[in-house]
N, C-alpha and C positions, 0 to 999 in steps of 0.2 A: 537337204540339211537334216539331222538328227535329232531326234526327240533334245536330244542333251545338249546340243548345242544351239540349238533353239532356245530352251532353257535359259545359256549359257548368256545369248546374246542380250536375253531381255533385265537379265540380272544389273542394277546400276550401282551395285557395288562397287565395280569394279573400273572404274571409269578408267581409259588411256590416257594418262595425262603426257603431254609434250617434254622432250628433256629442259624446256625451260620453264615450265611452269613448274617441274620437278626440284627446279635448282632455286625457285623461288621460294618454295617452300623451305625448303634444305637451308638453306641462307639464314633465314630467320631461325631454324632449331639450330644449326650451330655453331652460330653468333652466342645464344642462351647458353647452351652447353658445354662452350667453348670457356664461358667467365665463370661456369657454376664448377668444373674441374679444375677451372686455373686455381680458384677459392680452397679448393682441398688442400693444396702443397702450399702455396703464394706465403702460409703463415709459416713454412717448418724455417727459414732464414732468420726470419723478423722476429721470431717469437721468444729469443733470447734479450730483444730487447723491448720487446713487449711487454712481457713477465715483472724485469725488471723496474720498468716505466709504472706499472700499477702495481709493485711491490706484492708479488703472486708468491708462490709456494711451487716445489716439483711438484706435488699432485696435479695443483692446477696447471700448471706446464703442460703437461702427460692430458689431463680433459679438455682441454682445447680443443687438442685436434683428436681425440676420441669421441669427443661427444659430438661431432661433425659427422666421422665417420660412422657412428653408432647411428645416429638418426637417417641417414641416407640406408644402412642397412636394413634396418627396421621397417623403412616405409616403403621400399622401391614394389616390393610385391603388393603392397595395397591402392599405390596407386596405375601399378599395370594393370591391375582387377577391376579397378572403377573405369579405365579406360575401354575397356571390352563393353562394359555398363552403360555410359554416355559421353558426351561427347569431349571427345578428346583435345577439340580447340578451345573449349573451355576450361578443361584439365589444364593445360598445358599454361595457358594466361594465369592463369592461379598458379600454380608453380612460378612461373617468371615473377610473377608479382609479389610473392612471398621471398624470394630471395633478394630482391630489391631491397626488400624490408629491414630483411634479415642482415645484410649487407649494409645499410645505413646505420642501424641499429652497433654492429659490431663497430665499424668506423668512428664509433659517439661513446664507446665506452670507456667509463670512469671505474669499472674496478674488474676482476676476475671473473668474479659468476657473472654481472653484467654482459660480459662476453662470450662466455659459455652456454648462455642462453642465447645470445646472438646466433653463436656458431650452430645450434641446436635447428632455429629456424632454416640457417643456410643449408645443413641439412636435410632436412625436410623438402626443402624445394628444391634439391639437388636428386633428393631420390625421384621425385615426380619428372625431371629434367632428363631422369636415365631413361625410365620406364618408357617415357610419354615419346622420347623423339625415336627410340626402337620401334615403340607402337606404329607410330604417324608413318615412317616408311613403310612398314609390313604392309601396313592399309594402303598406301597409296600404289606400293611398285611391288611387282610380278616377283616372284625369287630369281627366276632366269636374267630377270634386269636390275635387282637388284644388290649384286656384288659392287657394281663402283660406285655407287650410292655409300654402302656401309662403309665401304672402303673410305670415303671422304668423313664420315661419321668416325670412326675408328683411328683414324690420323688427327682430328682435331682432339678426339680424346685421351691420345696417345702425345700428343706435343702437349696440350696442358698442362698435363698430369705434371712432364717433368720440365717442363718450360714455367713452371710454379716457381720454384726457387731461387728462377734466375730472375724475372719479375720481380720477385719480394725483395734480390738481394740489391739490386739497381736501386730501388726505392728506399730501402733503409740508407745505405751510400751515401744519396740523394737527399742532403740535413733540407733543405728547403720543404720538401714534401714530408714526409718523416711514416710514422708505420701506421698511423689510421687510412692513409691512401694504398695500403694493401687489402684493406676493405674496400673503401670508393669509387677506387680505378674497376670495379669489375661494375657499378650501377650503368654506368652511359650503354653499355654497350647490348644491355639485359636490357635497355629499356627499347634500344632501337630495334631488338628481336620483337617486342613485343607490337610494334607496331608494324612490322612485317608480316609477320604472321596473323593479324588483325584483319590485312588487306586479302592475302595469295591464299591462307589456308581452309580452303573449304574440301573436307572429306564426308563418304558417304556416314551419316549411323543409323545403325541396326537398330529398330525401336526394339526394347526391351523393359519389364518390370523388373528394376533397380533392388533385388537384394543383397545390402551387404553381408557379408560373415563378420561379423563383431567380436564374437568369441574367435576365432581363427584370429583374426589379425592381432588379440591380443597374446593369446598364446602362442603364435608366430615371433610376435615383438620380444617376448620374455624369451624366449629358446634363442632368439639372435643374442640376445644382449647379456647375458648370463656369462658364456664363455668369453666374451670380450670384456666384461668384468674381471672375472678371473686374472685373464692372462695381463692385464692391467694393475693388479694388487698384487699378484703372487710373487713371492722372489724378493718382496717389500715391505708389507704390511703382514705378509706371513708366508711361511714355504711351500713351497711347491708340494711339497709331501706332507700334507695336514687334513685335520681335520674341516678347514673351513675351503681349500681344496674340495675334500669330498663331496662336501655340502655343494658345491658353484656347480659340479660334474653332476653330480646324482641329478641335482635339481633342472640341470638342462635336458638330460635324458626325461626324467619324467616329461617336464613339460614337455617336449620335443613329443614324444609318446600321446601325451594327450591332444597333441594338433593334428597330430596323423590321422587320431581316430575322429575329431571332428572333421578335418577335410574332407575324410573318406565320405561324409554323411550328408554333410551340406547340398543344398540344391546350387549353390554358386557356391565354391570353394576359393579361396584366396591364392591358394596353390593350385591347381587341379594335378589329384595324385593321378588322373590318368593320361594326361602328357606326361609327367615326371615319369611315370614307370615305361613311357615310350624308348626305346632303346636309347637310340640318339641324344633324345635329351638327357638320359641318367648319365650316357657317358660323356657329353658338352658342362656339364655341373661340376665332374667330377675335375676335368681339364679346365675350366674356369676357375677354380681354389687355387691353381698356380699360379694364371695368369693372371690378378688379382695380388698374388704375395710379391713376385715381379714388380707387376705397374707400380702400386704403392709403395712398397719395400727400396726401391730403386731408387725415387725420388727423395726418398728420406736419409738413406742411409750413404749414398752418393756424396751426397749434399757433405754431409757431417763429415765424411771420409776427406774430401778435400778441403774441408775447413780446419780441423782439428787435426787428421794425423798431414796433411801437406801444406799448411799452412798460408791457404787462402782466401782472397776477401768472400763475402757473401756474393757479391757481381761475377769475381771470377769462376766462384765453384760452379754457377749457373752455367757460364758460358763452359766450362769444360765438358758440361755433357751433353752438348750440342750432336757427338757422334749417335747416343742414345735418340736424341728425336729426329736427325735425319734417318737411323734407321727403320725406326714407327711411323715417320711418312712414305718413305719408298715402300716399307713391306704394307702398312695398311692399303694406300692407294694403286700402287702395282699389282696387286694380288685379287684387290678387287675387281679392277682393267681387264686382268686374264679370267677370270671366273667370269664375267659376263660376254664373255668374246666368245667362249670357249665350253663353258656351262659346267666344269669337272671344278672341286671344290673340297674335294680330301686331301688331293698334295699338298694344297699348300698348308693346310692347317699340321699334317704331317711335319712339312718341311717348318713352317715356323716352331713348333714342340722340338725339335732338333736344333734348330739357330736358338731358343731360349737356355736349352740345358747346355747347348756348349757358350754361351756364352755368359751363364750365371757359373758355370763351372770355370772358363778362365777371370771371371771376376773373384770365383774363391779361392783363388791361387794367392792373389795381390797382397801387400806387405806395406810400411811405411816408405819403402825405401822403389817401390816401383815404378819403371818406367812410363810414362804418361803415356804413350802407342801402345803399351799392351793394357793398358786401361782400358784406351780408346775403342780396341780391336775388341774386348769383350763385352761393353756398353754399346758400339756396334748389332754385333751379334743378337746380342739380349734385344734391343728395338725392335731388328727387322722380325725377330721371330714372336713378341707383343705385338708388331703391327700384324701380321699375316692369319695371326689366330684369335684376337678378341673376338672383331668384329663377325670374321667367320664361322665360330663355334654359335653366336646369335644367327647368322644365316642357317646353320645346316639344323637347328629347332624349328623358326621359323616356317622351315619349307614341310615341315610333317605337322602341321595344324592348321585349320579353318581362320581367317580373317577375325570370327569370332571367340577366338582364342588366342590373338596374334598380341595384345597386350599382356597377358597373364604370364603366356608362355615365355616372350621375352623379359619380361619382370624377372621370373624365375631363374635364368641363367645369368641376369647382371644382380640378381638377388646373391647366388654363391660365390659369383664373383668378389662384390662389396664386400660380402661375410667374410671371406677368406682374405681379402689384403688388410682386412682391422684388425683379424683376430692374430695372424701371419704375422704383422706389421710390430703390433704389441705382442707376442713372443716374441719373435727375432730381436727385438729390442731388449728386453730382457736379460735374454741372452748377453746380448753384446754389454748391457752394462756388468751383468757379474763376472765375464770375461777379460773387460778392463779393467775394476775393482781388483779381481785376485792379478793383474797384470800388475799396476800399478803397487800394492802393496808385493807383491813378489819384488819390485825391483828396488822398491826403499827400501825392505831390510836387504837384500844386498849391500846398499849404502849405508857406508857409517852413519852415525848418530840418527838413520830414517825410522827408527824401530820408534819410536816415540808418533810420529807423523802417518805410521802405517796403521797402528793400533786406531787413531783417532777417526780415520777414513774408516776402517771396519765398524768402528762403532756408529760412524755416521751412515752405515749402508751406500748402496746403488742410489740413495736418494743427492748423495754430495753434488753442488752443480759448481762450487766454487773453480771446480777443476778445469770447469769446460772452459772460463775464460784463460784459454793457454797465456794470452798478449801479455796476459798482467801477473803470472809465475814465473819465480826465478829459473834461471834457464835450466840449469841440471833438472827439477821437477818438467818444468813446460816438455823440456825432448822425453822423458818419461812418458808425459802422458800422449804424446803425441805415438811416440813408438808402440803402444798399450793401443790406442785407438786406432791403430794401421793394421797393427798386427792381427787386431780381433776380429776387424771389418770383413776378412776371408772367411770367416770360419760361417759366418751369417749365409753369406751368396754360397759355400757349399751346402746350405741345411735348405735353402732356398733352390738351388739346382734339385736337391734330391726330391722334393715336390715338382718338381717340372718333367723329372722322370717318369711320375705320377699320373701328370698330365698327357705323357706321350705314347704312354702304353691306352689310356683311356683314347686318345685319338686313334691309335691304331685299328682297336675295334668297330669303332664307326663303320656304317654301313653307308657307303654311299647310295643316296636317294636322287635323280634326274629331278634337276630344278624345277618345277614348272612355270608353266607361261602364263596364268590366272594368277589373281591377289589371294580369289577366294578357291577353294577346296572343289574338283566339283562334283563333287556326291554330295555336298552341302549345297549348291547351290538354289536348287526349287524352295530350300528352310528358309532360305537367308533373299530370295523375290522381293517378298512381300511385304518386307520388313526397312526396306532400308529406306531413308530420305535422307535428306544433305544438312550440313551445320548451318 
């Protein structure tokens, strides 16, 4: 035997776990995972009559589910950082437990901000929910064995995501239960994670002295959340091409600029700029902003597309993108299947960058008046090619870092990911409402005496919601604005394709690296002996 392998053996880092102790672990992360995703979409259905119910405001509409997304942004790289720090089955209980909270908390709310602070916490434990269950596999399973792992990871996070609106929409339906149990329904199940994971989850940790970056993680927080401001106000409260524009952009580059150089400096940095500058990872960051505007984008604008311009209930819109999560379970769990059988993990990421742009490309074709198959066949498309590349692009990081990097560095990739489906999610929204606005008033002055009713809409902005309820506009307006909300909805999923483009030139470059058979690194491993004991 070899000095290094010797080494190798004595390291208990790295312990073999059985595929069933494996699954036991897995089970309880996402059971947790599986309610803290549903939680992101579960409200985009309900939330017209949420609003309504506590006599909200479009802004507050619009922060709901921003400040959900904003807090999950923000925190996913500080708590992938503290999990490299200590121990992660404690992280992870604190995260379930805080969403708990956060989740009763919003279920019991009596007015808007009440809720927005709700959603803030759900946040918060959503991002420790991302970071922590990437972490906890990298730790526990080898990269060679760990493709149908993620692949199972990857599928539950991909049916959530847009298996959200059909939940919420069933529920509102459902007068008996009504929309606080689109908060509740997600506690029982976060709780029975938690007692899972209580029992099966012992991993090794690295003793280490615990310093955090405080400065980094607020200058990290300000640089995330500055351009998701922006794109949240602008088009609204003021244009695109302004002054207070300039101010949202300068401001995030500076800060952005002054995080870099503290990262660079820190003895623990909350990023570490030297994974990020690793090839792989710059270009997995770059191809995660897509998949991200996808994931999010999809469930959102999906949703609204078949409610508003096809004229269906909130239950049925859900069930009609059923095509979309069958294909995020066959591509996430199939692709992980073959990467672990097989060990090669570029094609598929290739090939889902390909299934996602042609199938955000035939969803930017679509119209009011289009046939439900070719819907189907582009929401298809779009799935298998999110399934095949989320969780992927988190493997092929993964396998170029140390164990003691394996929280950080996955934080980091589902860090630009979250970045990009808020900031993505709030433009393309934007979009779509000043798209329908000039739709909408383009077709009433066409119509006689509408030039009275088109001015009033202009002067009311993108912010008007009376419109959305189509049920209760007379019909000549209702098929307007249905026709206006069909027709816009393409132009979105093409601006969304051309990011996926983005994404597949960036996959293309990727260097394929041979998975290895170790958790930990092993030129790392004589550092990392001495250091590790169990939770």
């Amino acid at each position: 035997m070899t000095v290094t392998e010797t080494r190798r053996a004595a390291v208990p880092t790295a312990p073999e776990l059985t595929h069933r102790e494996i699954l036991e672990i897995l089970i309880g992360l996402l059971a947790a995972l599986f309610t803290a995703m549903l939680s992101s979409t579960i409200v985009s259905n309900a939330l017209p009559t949420i609003i309504a119910e506590l006599q909200g405001t479009q802004t507050q509409y619009t922060w709901v589910l921003t400040s959900s997304l904003l807090a999950t942004t923000v925190s996913t790289p500080i708590w992938g950082k503290l999990s490299d720090l200590m121990s992660k089955k404690l992280l992870v209980q604190l995260a379930i437990s805080l969403f708990v909270v956060g989740s009763a908390l919003a279920g019991m709310s009596h007015n808007v901000p009440f809720l927005i602070g709700a959603r803030v916490l759900q946040g918060l434990a959503m991002g420790g929910l991302m970071a922590l269950a990437q972490a906890i596999i990298g730790a526990a399973i080898p990269p060679r064995s760990r493709g149908r792992y993620s692949g199972y990871m990857g599928a539950v996070i991909a049916v959530a995501t847009v298996s959200g609106p059909l939940v919420g929409g069933v529920i509102v339906d459902t007068s008996w239960l009504g929309w606080r149990w689109c908060f509740y329904v997600c506690v029982p199940l976060a709780v029975v994670s938690l007692v899972i994971l209580q029992k099966y989850l012992h991993l090794p940790l690295i003793k280490r002295k615990v310093r955090i970056d405080y400065l980094g993680a607020v200058l990290i927080s300000i640089a995330a959340s500055l351009p998701l401001l922006w794109v949240t106000f602008a088009g609204h409260d003021f244009a695109w091409m302004s002054w207070q524009s300039a101010l949202f952009v300068g401001g995030t580059l500076l800060v952005g600029f002054f995080a870099v150089v503290v990262e660079n400096r820190v003895k623990e940095p909350l990023v570490p700029l030297k994974v990020v500058r690793e090839r792989t990872t710059a270009l997995a960051i770059v191809a995660s902003l897509a998949v991200g505007v996808a994931m999010f984008g999809s469930a959102l604008f999906l949703g609204q597309y078949f409610q508003i311009a096809r004229g269906y209930s909130p239950t049925e819109a859900g069930l009609l993108t059923i095509p979309m999560m069958l294909g995020s379970f066959l591509g996430s769990v199939g692709s992980g299947q073959m990467i672990t059988r097989f060990g090669k993990w570029k094609r598929y990421l290739v090939a889902g960058s390909i299934l996602l742009v042609g199938g955000l490309t035939v969803l930017g074709t679509i119209d009011h008046t289009t046939p439900y198959w070719y819907v189907g066949l582009g929401m298809l498309a779009m799935g298998l090619g999110m399934g095949m590349a989320m969780q992927n692009l988190v493997l092929a990081v993964q396998n170029t870092v140390d164990v003691s990097q394996i929280g950080a560095s996955s934080a980091t990739v589902s860090f630009f990911r979250s970045l990009g489906g808020a900031v993505g999610v709030s433009a393309l929204g934007a979009v779509l409402a000043v798209r329908v606005q000039d739709s909408i008033v383009a077709g009433l002055l066409a119509t006689p005496g509408g030039a009275d009713a088109a001015r009033k809409l202009q002067e009311g902005g993108s912010g008007s919601t009376s419109l959305l309820d189509v049920g209760h506009l007379p019909a000549q307006l209702a098929e307007l604005v249905r026709q206006s909300y069909g027709d816009a909805t393409g132009r979105i999923f093409l601006i969304a394709a051309a990011c996926a483009v983005v994404s597949l030139i960036a996959v293309l470059f990727i260097k394929e690296v041979p998975l290895r058979l170790t958790v930990a690194k092993v030129d790392d491993v004589e550092d990392l002996a001495d250091r590790a004991v169990h939770d």
